[in-house]
N, C-alpha and C positions, 0 to 999 in steps of 0.2 A: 843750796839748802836754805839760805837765807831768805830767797824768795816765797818759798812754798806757802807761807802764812798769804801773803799780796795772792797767790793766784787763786788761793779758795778765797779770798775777799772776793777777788774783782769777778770769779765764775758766781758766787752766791749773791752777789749784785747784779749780775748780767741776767740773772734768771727770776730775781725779785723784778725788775723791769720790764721782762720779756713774761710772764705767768702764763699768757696763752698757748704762747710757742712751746714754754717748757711743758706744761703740760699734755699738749699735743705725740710730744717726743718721746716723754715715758710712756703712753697711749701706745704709738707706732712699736715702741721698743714689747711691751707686755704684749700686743698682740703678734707681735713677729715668735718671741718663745713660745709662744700658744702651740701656734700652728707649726713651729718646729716639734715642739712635743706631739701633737696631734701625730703628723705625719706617721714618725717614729711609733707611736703606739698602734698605729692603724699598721703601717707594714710591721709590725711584728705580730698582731693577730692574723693576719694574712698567711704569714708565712707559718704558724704555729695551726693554723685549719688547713693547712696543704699537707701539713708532717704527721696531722693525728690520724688515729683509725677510724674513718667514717662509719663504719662498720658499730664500730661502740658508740658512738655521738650518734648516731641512727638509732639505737636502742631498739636495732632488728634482730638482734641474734641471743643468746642463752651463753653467757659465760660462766666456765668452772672457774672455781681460783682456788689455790690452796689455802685450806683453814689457816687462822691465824696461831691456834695452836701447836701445827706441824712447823711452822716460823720460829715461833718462840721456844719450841722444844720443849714445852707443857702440855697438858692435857693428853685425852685419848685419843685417837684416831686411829684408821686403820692403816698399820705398815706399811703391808701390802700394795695397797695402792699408790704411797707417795716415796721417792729415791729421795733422801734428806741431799744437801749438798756436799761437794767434797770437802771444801774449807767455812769458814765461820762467815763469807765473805759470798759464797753461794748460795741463795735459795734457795730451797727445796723445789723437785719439780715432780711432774704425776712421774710413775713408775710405766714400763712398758702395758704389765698385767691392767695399771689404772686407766690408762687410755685405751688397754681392747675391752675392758667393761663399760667404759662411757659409749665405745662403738657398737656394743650390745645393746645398750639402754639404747639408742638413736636407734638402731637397727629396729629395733621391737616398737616402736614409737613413733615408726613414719619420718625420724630426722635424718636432714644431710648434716654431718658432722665435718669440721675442717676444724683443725688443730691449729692455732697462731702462738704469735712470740713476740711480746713489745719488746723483748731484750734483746741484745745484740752477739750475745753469749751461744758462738759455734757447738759448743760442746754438748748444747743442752738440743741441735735440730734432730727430727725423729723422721723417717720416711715413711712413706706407706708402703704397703708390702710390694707394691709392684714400682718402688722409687720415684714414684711421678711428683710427688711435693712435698716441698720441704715443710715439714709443723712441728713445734713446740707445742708447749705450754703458755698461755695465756694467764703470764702473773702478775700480780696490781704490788 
């Protein structure tokens, strides 16, 4: 413990000497974290544009979402069409009745309609009437 004063002398002399070198070294050093950062934020966009819905970053399709008033349990909306959730902890999602009216609206209108689900939430998948695909609701 006694020495510790002596080694930052003779390190802070060794690098008043040296200027080129030292500064070379911090150089080496700032650009090595650079490019470790880099790295790390490039693969984590990478992997974050492999996970998302093309579909919606494509901004090809027509998404329903639930109003924010059926969320917050304010304002008016139609019952009918939205199942609020079970617990406080559930999002509302459309009602059976509100996704075979959305399939009417598409129907009359020329659209293919496919129901999705960012969430992970079992409880909430709806089939079509002859089983072939699993669809939710598309809630932000």
């Amino acid at each position: 413990m006694k020495h510790i004063p002596f080694f930052f002398r003779q390190a802070f002399a060794n690098m008043d000497r040296n200027r080129q070198r030292t500064l070379f070294v911090l150089f080496c050093i700032a650009v090595g974290v650079a490019a470790i950062v880099s790295l790390r934020t490039l693969g984590l966009m990478i992997g974050d544009s492999l996970t998302q819905n093309l579909q919606q970053d494509n901004r090809g399709d027509l998404s329903v979402t639930i109003p924010v008033e059926a969320v917050l349990g304010t304002g008016s909306y139609d019952s009918d069409l939205i199942q609020p959730g079970e617990t406080m902890f559930n999002s509302p999602t459309f009602s059976q009745s509100g996704i075979e009216r959305m399939r009417e609206w598409a129907d009359e209108n020329g659209y293919e309609m496919t129901v999705a689900s960012r969430q992970n939430d079992t409880s909430r998948i709806r089939l079509n009437k002859d089983n072939s695909q699993p669809e939710s609701i598309l809630a932000f």
